[in-house]
C-alpha positions as YAML, in Angstrom:
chain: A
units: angstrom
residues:
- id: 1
  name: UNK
  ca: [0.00, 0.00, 0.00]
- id: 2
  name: UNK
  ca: [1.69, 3.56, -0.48]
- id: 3
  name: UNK
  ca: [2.26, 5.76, 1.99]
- id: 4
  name: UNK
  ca: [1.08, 9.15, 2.84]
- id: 5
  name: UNK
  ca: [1.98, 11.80, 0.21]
- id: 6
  name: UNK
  ca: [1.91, 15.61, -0.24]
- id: 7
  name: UNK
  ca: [0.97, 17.86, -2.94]
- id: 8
  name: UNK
  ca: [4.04, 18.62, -5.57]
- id: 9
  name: UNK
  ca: [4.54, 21.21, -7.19]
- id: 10
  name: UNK
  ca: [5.01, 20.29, -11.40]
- id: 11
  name: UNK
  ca: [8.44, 21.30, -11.35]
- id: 12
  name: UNK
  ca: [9.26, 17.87, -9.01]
- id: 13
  name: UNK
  ca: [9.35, 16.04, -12.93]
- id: 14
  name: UNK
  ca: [12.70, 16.26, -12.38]
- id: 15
  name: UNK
  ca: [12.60, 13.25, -10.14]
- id: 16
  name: UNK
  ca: [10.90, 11.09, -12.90]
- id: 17
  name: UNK
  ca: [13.38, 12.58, -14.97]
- id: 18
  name: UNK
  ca: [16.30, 11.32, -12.30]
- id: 19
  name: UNK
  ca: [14.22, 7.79, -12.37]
- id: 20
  name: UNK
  ca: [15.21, 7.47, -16.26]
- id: 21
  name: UNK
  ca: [11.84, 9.33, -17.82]
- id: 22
  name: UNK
  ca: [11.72, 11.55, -20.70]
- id: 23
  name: UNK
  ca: [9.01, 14.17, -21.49]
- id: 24
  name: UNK
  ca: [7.46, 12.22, -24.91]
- id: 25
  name: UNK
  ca: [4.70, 14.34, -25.51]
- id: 26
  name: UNK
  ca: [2.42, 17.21, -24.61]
- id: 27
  name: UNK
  ca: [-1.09, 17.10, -25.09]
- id: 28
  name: UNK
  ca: [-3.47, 20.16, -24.16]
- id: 29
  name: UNK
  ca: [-2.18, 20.55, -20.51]
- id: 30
  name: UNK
  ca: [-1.11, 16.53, -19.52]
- id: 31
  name: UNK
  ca: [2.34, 15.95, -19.93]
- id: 32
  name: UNK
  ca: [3.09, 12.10, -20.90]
- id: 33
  name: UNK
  ca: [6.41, 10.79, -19.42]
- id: 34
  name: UNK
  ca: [7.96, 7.76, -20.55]
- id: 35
  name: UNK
  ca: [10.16, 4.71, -19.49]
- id: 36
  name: UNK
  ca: [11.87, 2.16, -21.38]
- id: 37
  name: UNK
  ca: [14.04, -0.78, -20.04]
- id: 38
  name: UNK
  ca: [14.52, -3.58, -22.39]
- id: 39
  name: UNK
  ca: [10.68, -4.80, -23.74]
- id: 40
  name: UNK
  ca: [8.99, -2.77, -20.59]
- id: 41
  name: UNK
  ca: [7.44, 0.59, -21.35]
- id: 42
  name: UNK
  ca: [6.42, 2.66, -18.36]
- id: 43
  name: UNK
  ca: [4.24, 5.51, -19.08]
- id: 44
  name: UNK
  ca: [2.75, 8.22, -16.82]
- id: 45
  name: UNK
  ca: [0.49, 11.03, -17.74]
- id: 46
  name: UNK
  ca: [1.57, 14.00, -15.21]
- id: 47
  name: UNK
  ca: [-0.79, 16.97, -15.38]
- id: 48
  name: UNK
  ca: [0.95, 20.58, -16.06]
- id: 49
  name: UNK
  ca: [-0.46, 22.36, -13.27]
- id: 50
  name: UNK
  ca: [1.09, 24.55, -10.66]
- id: 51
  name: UNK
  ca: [0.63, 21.85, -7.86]
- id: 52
  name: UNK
  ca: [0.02, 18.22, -8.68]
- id: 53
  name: UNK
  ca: [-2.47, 16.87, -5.70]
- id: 54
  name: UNK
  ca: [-1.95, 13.74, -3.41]
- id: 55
  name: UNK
  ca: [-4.33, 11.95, -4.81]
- id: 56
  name: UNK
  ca: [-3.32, 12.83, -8.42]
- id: 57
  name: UNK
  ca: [0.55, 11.80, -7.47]
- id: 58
  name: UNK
  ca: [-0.30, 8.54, -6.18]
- id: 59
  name: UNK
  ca: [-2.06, 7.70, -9.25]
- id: 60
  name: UNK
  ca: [1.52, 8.96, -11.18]
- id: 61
  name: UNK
  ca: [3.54, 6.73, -9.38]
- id: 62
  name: UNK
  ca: [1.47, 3.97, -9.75]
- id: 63
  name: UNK
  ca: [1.45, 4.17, -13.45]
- id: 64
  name: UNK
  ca: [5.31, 4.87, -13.18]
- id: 65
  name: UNK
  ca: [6.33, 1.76, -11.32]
- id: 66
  name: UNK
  ca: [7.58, 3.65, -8.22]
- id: 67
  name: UNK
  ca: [6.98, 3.58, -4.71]
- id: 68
  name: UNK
  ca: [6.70, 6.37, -2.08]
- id: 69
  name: UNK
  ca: [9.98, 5.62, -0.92]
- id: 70
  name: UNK
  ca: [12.09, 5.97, -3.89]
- id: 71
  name: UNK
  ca: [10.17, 8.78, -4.64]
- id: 72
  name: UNK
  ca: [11.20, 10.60, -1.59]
- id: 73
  name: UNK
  ca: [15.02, 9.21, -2.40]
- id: 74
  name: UNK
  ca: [14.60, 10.85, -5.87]
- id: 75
  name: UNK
  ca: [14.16, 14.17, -4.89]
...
């Protein structure tokens, strides 16, 4: 289960950046991050707002493959 989180602001991408994402493409104002390691493709769809909101972060991490924890190591 993942832990307790806090709002981010947008500019944290640079830890998905740090976790080997790239920004792929842009679409209106969602922002779609991506992933690859051998045949895996991770994707996550990060909206472009000013602060990203708990709930909205967990659901980015879960798409992402990454847990609270090395979140909070990433940044």
């Amino acid at each position: 289960m993942l832990g307790r989180l806090k709002p981010q602001p947008y500019r944290d991408k640079r830890r998905l950046e740090a976790a080997g994402f790239f920004e792929a493409t842009q679409r209106g104002s969602h922002v779609k991050f991506v992933r690859r390691a051998g045949a895996e493709v991770d994707t996550a769809i990060v909206p472009k707002k000013q602060e990203i909101p708990a709930g909205t972060l967990r659901s980015i991490l879960s798409q992402a493959h990454i847990e609270p924890d090395e979140w909070d190591e990433l940044g």
